[in-house]
C-alpha positions in Angstrom: 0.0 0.0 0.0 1.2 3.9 -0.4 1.3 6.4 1.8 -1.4 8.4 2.5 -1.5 11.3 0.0 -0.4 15.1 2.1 -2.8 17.7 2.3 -3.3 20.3 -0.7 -1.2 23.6 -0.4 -4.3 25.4 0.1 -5.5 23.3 2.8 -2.1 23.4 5.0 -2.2 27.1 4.5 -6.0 26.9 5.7 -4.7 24.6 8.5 -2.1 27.1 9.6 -4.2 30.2 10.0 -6.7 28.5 11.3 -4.8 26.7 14.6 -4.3 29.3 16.4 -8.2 30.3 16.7 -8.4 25.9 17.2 -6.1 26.5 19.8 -7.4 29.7 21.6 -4.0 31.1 21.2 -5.2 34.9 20.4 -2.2 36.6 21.3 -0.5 34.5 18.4 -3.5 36.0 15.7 -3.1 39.8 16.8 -0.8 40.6 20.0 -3.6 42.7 20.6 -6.7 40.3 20.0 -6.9 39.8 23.8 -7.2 43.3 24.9 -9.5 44.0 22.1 -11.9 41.1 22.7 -12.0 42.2 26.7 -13.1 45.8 25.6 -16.0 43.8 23.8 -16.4 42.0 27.2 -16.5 45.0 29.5 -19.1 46.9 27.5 -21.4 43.4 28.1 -21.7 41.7 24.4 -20.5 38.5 25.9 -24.1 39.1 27.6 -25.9 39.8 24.5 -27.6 36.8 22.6 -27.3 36.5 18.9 -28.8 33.8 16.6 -27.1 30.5 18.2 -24.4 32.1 20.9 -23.6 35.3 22.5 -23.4 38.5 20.3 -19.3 38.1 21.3 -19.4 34.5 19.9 -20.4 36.2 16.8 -18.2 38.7 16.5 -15.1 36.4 17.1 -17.0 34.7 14.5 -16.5 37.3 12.0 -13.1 38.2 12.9 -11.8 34.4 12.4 -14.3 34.0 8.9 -12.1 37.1 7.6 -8.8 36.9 9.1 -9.1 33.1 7.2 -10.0 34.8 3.9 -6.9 36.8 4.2 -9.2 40.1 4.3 -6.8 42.9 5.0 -6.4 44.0 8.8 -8.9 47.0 9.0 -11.3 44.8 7.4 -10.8 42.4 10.2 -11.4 44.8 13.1 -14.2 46.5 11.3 -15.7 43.0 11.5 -14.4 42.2 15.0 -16.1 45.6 16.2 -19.3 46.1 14.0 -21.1 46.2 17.2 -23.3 49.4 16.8 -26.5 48.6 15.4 -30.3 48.1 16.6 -33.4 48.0 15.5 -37.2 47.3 16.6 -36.1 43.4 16.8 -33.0 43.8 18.2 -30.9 46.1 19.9 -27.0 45.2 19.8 -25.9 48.7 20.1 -23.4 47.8 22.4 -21.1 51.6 23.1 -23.7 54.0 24.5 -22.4 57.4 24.4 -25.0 59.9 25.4 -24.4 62.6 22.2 -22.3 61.0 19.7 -22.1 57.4 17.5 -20.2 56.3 15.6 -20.6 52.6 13.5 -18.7 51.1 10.9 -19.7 49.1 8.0 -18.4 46.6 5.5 -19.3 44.4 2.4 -16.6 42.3 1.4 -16.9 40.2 -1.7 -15.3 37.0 -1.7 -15.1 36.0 -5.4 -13.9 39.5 -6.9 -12.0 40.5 -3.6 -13.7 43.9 -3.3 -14.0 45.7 0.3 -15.4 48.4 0.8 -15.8 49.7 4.4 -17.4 52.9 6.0 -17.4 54.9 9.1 -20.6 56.7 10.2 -21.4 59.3 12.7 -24.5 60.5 14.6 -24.2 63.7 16.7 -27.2 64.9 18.3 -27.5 69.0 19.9 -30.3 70.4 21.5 -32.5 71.2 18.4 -30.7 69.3 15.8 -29.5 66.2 14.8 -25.7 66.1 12.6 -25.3 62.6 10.4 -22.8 61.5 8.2 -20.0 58.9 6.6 -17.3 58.4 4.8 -16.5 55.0 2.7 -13.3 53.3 1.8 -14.3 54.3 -2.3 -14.3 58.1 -1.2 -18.0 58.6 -1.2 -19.0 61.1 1.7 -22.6 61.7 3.1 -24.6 64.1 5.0 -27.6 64.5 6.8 -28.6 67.6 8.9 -31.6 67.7 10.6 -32.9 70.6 12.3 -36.1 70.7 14.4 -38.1 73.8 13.7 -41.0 73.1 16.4 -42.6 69.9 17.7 -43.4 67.6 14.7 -41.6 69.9 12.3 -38.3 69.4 10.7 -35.8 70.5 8.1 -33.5 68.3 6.4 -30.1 69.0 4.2 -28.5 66.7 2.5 -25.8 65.8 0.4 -23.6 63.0 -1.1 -20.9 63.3 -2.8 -18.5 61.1 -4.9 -15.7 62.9 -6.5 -14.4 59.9 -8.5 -17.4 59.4 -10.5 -18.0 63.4 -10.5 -21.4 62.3 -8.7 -22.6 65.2 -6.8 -26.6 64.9 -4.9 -28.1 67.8 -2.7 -31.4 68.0 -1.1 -33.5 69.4 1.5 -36.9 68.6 2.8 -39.5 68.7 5.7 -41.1 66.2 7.6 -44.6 66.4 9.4 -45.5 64.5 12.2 
């Protein structure tokens, strides 16, 4: 009989990345994978449920699925720390600050490689209400909205994308 054939390239580079996470050796992924993961802690996502585990399960989750695809480091921590969202069915907004938010975003595209990551704000003042982002591509966004009495308010808005010479203004009011 012959030997047992050896693994494909691609799966002993798959096997390499991946022991460390098989081995909970963080500090061997990231030196600074630990202290990162107990900020996530502290601020209670460990307590958080999310589909089939904690909402920290999940995040690790994410960090390992792109550190495996090779996605480039910011990519990884955008995914590590997308942490900042909520909606009527769930609320996962994990950082709390009283005035200002901030979230990022990414799509990453397996087959054709493509990333393209963002970084959103949300500042609320007394009597208005200051959004915007910026994405990896170089398209920035705006929204102010100002209250002009109860039910009332203004909006301006803008986008624009100086690549593709894309400008978009606008302004409006909403009732109720």
């Amino acid at each position: 009989m012959g030997s047992s054939p050896s693994p494909s390239p691609n799966l002993s580079t798959v096997l390499e990345l991946a022991r460390p996470f098989l081995r909970g050796e963080l500090e061997n992924i990231d030196p600074n994978l630990p202290s990162l993961i107990a900020v996530l802690k502290s601020v209670g996502a460990g307590e958080c449920w999310h589909k089939h585990g904690s909402f920290l399960d999940h995040l690790i989750d994410i960090y390992k699925i792109l550190k495996l695809w090779k996605a480039p480091e910011p990519v990884c921590l955008c995914g590590l720390f997308h942490s900042a969202y909520s909606n009527s069915y769930v609320n996962l907004a994990i950082f709390h600050p009283e005035k200002v938010s901030l979230a990022t975003d990414f799509v990453y595209n397996y087959f054709s490689r493509d990333v393209v990551a963002s970084v959103g704000y949300d500042y609320i003042l007394r009597q208005s209400r200051v959004r915007g982002k910026i994405d990896s591509n170089g398209v920035t966004s705006a929204l102010l909205e100002e209250r002009l009495s109860m039910g009332l308010n203004f909006l301006l808005s803008a986008e624009v994308d100086h690549k593709k010479k894309d400008y978009k203004f606008g302004f409006g009011l909403t009732v109720g």
